[in-house]
TORPA-4810 file (N, C-alpha, C, O; in nm, 3 decimals):
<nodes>
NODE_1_0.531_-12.441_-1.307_0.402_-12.490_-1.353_0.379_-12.628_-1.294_0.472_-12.710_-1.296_X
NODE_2_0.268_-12.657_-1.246_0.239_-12.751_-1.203_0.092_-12.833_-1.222_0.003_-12.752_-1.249_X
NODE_3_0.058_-12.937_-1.217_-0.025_-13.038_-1.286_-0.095_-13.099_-1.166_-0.012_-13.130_-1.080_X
NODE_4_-0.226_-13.127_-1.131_-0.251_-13.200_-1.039_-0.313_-13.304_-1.077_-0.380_-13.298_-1.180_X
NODE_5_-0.305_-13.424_-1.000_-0.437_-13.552_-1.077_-0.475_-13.627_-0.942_-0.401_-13.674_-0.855_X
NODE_6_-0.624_-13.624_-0.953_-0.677_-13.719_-0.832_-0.737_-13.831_-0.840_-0.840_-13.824_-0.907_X
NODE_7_-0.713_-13.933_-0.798_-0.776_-14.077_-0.835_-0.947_-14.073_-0.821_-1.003_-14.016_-0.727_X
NODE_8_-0.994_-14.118_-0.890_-1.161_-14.131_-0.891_-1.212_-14.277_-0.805_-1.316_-14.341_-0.817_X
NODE_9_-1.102_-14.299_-0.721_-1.124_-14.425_-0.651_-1.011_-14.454_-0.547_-0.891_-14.460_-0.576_X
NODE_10_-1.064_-14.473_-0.420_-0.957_-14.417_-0.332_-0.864_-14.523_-0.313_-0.901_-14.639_-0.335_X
NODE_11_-0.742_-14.496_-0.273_-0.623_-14.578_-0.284_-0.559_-14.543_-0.169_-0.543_-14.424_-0.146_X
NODE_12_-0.505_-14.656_-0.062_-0.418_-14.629_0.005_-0.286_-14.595_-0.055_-0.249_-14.635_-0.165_X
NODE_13_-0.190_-14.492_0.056_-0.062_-14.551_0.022_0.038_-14.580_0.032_0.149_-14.554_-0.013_X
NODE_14_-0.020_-14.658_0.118_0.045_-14.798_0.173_0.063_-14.890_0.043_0.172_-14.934_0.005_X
NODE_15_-0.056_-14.910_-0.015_-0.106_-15.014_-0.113_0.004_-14.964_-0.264_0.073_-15.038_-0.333_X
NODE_16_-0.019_-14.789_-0.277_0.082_-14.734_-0.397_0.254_-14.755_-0.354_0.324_-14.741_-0.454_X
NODE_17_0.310_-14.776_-0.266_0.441_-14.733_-0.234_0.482_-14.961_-0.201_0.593_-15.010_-0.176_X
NODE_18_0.365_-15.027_-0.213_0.420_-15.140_-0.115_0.461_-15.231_-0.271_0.484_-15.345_-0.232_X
NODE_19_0.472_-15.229_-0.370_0.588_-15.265_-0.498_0.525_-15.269_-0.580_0.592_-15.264_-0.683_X
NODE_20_0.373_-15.281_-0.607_0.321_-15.369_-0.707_0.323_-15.265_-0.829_0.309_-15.312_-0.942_X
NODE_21_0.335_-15.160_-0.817_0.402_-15.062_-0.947_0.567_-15.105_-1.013_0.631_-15.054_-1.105_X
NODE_22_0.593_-15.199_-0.937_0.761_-15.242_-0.965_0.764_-15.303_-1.128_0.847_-15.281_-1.216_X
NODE_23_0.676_-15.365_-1.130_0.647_-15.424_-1.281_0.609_-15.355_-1.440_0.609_-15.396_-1.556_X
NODE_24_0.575_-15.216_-1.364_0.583_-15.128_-1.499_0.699_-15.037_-1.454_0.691_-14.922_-1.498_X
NODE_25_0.799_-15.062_-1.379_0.940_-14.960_-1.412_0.907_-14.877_-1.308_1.002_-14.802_-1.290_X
NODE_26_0.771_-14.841_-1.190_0.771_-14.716_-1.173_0.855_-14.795_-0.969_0.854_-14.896_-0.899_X
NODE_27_0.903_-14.670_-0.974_0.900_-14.718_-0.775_0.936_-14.618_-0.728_0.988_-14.536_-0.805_X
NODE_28_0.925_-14.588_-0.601_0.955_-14.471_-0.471_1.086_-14.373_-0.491_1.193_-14.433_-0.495_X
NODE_29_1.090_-14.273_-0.499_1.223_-14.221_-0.545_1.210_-14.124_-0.406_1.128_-14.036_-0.382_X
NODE_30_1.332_-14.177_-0.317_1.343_-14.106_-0.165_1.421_-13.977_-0.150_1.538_-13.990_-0.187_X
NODE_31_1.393_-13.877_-0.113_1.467_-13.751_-0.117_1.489_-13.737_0.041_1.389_-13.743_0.113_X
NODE_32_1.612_-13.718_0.099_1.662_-13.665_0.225_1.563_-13.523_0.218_1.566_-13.447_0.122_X
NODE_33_1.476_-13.504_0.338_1.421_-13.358_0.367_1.287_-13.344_0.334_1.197_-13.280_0.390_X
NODE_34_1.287_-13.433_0.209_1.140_-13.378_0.110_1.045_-13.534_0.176_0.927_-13.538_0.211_X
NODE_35_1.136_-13.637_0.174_1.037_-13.728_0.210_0.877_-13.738_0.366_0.877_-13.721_0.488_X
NODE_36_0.849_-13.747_0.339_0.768_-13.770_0.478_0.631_-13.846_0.471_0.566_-13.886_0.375_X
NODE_37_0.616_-13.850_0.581_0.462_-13.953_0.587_0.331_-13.870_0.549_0.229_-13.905_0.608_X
NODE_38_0.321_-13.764_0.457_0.220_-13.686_0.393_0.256_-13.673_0.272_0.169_-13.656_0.186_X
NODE_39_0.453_-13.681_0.222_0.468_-13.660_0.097_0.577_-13.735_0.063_0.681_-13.730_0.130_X
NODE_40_0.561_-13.828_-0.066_0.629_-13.889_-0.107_0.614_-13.880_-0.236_0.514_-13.827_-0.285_X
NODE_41_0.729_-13.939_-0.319_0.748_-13.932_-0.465_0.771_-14.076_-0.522_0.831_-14.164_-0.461_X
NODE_42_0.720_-14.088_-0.637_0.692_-14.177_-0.712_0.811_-14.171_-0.856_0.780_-14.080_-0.933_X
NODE_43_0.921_-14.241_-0.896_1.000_-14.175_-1.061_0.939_-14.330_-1.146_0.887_-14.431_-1.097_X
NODE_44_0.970_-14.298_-1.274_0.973_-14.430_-1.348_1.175_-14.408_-1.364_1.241_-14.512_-1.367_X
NODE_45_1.211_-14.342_-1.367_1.373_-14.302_-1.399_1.415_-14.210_-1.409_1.515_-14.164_-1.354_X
NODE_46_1.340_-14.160_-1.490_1.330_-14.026_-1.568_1.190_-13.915_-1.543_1.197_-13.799_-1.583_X
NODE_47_1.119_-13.946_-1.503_1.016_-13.880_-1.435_0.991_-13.882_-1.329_1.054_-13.966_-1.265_X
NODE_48_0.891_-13.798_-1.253_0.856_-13.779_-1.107_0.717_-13.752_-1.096_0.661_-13.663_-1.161_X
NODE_49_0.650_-13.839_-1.000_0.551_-13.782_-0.957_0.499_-13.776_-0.799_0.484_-13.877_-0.731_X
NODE_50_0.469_-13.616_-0.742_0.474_-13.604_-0.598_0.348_-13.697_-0.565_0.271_-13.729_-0.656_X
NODE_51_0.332_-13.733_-0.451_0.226_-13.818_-0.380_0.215_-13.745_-0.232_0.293_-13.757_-0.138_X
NODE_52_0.062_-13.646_-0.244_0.045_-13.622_-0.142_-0.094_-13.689_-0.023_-0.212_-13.661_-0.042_X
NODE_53_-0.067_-13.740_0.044_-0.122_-13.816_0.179_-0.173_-13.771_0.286_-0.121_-13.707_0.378_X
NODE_54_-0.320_-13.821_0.263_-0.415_-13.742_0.425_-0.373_-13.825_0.522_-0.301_-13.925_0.520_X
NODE_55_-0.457_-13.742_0.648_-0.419_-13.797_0.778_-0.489_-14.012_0.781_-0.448_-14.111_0.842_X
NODE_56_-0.574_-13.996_0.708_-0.610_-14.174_0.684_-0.491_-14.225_0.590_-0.508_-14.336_0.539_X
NODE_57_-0.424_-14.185_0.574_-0.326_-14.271_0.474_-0.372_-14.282_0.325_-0.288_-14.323_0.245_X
NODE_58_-0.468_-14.257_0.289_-0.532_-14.237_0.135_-0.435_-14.120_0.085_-0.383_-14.024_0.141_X
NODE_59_-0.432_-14.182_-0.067_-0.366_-14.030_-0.150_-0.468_-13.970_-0.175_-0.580_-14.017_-0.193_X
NODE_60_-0.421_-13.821_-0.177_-0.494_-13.733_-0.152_-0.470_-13.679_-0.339_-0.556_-13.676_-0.427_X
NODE_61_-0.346_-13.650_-0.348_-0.335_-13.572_-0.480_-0.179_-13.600_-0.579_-0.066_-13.593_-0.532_X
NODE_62_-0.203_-13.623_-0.686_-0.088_-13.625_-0.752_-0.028_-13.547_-0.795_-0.096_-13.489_-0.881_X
NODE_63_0.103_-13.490_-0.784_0.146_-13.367_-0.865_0.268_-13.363_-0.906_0.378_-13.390_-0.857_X
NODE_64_0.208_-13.300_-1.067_0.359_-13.303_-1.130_0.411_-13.171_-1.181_0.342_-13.093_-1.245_X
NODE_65_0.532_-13.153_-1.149_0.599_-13.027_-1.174_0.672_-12.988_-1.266_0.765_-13.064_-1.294_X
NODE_66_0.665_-12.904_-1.319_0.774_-12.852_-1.419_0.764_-12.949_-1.572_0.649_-12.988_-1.593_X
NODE_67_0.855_-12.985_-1.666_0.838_-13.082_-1.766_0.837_-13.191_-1.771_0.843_-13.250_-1.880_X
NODE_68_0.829_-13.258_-1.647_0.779_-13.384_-1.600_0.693_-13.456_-1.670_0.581_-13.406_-1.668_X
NODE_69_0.698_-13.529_-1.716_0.570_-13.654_-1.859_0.514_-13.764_-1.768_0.512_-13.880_-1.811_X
NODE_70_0.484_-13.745_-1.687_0.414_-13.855_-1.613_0.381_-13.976_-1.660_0.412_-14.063_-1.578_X
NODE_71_0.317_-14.033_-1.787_0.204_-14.027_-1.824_0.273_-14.234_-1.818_0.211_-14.312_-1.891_X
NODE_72_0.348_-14.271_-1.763_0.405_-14.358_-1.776_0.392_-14.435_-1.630_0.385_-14.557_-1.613_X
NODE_73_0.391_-14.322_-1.522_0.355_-14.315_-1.350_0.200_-14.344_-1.381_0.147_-14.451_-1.349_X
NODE_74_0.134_-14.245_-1.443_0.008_-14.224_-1.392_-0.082_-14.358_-1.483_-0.203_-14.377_-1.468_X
NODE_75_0.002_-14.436_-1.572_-0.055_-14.520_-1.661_-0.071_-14.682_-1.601_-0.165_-14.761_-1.611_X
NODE_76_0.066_-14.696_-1.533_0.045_-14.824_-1.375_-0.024_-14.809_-1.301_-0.083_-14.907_-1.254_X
NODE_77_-0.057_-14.628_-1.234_-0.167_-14.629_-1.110_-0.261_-14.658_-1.159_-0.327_-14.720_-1.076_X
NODE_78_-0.338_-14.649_-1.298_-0.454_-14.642_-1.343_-0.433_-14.791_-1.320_-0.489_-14.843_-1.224_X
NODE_79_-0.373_-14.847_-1.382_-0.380_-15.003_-1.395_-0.414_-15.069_-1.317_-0.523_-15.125_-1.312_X
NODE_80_-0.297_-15.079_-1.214_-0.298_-15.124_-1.110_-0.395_-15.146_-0.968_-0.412_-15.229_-0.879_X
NODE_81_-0.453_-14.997_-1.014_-0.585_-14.997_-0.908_-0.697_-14.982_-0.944_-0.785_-14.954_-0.864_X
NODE_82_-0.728_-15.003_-1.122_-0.810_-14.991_-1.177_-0.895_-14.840_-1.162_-1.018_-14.845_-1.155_X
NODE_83_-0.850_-14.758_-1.160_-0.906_-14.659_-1.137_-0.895_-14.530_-1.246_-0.791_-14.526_-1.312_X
NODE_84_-0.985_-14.438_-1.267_-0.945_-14.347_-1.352_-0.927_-14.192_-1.294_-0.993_-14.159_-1.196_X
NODE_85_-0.835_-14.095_-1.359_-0.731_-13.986_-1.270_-0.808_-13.900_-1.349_-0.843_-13.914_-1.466_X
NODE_86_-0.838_-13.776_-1.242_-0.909_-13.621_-1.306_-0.814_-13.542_-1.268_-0.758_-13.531_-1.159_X
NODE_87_-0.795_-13.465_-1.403_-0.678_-13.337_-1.393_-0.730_-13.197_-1.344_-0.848_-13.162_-1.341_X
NODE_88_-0.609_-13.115_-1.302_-0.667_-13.006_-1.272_-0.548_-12.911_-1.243_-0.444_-12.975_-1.255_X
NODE_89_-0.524_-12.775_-1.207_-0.416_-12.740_-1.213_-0.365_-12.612_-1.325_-0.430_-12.611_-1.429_X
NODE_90_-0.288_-12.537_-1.317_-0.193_-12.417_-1.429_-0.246_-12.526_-1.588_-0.326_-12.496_-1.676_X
NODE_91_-0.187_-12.618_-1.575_-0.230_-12.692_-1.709_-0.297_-12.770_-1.726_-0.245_-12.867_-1.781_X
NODE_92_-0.424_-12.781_-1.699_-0.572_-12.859_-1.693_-0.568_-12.856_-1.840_-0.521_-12.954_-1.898_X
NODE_93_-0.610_-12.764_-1.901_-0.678_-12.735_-2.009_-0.619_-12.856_-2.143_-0.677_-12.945_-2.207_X
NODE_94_-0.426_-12.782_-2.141_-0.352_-12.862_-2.226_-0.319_-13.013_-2.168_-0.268_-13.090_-2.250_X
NODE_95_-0.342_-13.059_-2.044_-0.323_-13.187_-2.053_-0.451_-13.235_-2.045_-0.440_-13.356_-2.062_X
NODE_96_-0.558_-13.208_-2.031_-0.693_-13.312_-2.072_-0.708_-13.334_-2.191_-0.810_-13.399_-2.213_X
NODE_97_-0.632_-13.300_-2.305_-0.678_-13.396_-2.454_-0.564_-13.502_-2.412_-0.582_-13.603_-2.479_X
NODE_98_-0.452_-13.517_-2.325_-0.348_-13.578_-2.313_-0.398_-13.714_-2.214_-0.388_-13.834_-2.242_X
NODE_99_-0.454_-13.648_-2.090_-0.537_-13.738_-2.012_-0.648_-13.817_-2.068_-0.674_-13.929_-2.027_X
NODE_100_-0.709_-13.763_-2.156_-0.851_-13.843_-2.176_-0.783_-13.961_-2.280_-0.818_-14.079_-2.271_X
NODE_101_-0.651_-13.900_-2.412_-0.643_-13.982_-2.466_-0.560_-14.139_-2.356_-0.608_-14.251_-2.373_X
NODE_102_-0.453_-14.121_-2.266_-0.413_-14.173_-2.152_-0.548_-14.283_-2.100_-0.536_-14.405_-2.093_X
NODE_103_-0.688_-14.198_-2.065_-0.801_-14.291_-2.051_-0.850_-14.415_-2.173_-0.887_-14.532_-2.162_X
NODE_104_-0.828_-14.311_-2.305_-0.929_-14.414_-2.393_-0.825_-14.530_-2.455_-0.878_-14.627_-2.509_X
NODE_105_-0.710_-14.525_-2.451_-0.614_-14.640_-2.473_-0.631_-14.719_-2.342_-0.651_-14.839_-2.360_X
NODE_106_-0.626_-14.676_-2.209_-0.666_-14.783_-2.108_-0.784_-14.846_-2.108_-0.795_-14.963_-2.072_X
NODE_107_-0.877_-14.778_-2.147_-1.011_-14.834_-2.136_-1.050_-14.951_-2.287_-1.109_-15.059_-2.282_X
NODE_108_-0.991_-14.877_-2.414_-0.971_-14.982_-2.546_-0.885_-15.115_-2.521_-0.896_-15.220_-2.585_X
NODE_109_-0.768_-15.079_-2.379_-0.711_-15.205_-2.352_-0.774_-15.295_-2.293_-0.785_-15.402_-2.353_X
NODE_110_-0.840_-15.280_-2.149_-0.883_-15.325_-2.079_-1.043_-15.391_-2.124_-1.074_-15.500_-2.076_X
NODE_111_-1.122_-15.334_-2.200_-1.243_-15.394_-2.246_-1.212_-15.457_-2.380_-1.276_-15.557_-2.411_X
NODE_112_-1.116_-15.407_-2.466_-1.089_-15.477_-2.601_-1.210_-15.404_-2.719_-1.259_-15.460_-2.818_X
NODE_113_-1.235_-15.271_-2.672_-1.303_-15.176_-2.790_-1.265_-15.084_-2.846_-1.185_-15.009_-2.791_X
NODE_114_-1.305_-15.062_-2.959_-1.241_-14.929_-3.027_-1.321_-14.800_-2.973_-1.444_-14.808_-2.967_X
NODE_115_-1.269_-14.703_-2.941_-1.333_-14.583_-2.889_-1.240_-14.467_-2.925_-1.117_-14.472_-2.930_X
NODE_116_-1.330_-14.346_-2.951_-1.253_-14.224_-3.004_-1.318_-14.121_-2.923_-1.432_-14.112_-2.876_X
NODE_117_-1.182_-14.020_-2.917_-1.197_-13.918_-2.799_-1.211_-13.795_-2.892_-1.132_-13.753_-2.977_X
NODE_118_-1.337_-13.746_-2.853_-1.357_-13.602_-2.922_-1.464_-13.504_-2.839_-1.575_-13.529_-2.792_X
NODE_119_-1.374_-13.364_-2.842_-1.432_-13.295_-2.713_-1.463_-13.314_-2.592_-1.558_-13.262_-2.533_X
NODE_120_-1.359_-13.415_-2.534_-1.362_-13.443_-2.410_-1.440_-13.556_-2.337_-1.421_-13.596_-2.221_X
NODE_121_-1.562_-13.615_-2.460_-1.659_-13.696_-2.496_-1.575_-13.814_-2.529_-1.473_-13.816_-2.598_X
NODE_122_-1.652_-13.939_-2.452_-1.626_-14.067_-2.521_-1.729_-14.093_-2.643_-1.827_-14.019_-2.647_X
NODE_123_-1.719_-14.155_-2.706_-1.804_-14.211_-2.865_-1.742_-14.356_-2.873_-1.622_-14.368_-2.897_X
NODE_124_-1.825_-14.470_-2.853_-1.781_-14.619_-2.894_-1.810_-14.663_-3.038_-1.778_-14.776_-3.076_X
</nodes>
């Protein structure tokens, strides 16, 4: 089973792999074979997330496999590049109450409002 997430704002990654994720725990986890200049992986330690790369060097797609919890990877990229991630994938369905809530704690952080997630809907 597998999970996909695409940034709503384009990101090199150059810019994802060059450290500045180092400060929330997450960094490059190198595999002999699997690595390459289209696919690379992202762990916080204990998790993984694939990073796949077009021919411009932009990420193209995030993907996570198997029981993988991302939500710790995908919570620095948001940060970090200010950007917000659309799911899609075998488990769209069950991780968008997971994703949106992932959004409305970033977005209650970052503006300093209370907001509640219902039906997929923001409400301030």
């Amino acid at each position: 089973m597998s999970t996909g997430y695409s940034l709503i704002r384009k990101v090199s990654a150059r810019d994802l792999f060059d450290g500045r994720l180092d400060e929330y725990g997450v960094r490059e986890h190198i595999e002999s074979g699997k690595t390459s200049e289209t696919e690379r992986c992202l762990t916080d330690g204990e998790n993984y997330l694939s990073v796949s790369i077009d021919d411009d060097g932009s990420v193209s797609v995030l993907t996570r496999y198997g029981g993988n919890a991302p939500g710790k990877i995908l919570d620095a990229i948001a940060d970090v590049f200010d950007t917000f991630l659309q799911c899609f994938g075998e488990a769209a369905e069950n991780i968008l109450v997971i994703v949106l809530h992932f959004v409305g704690t970033r977005v209650r952080r970052k503006a300093g409002i209370e907001l509640s997630i219902l039906s997929g809907f923001f409400f301030g």
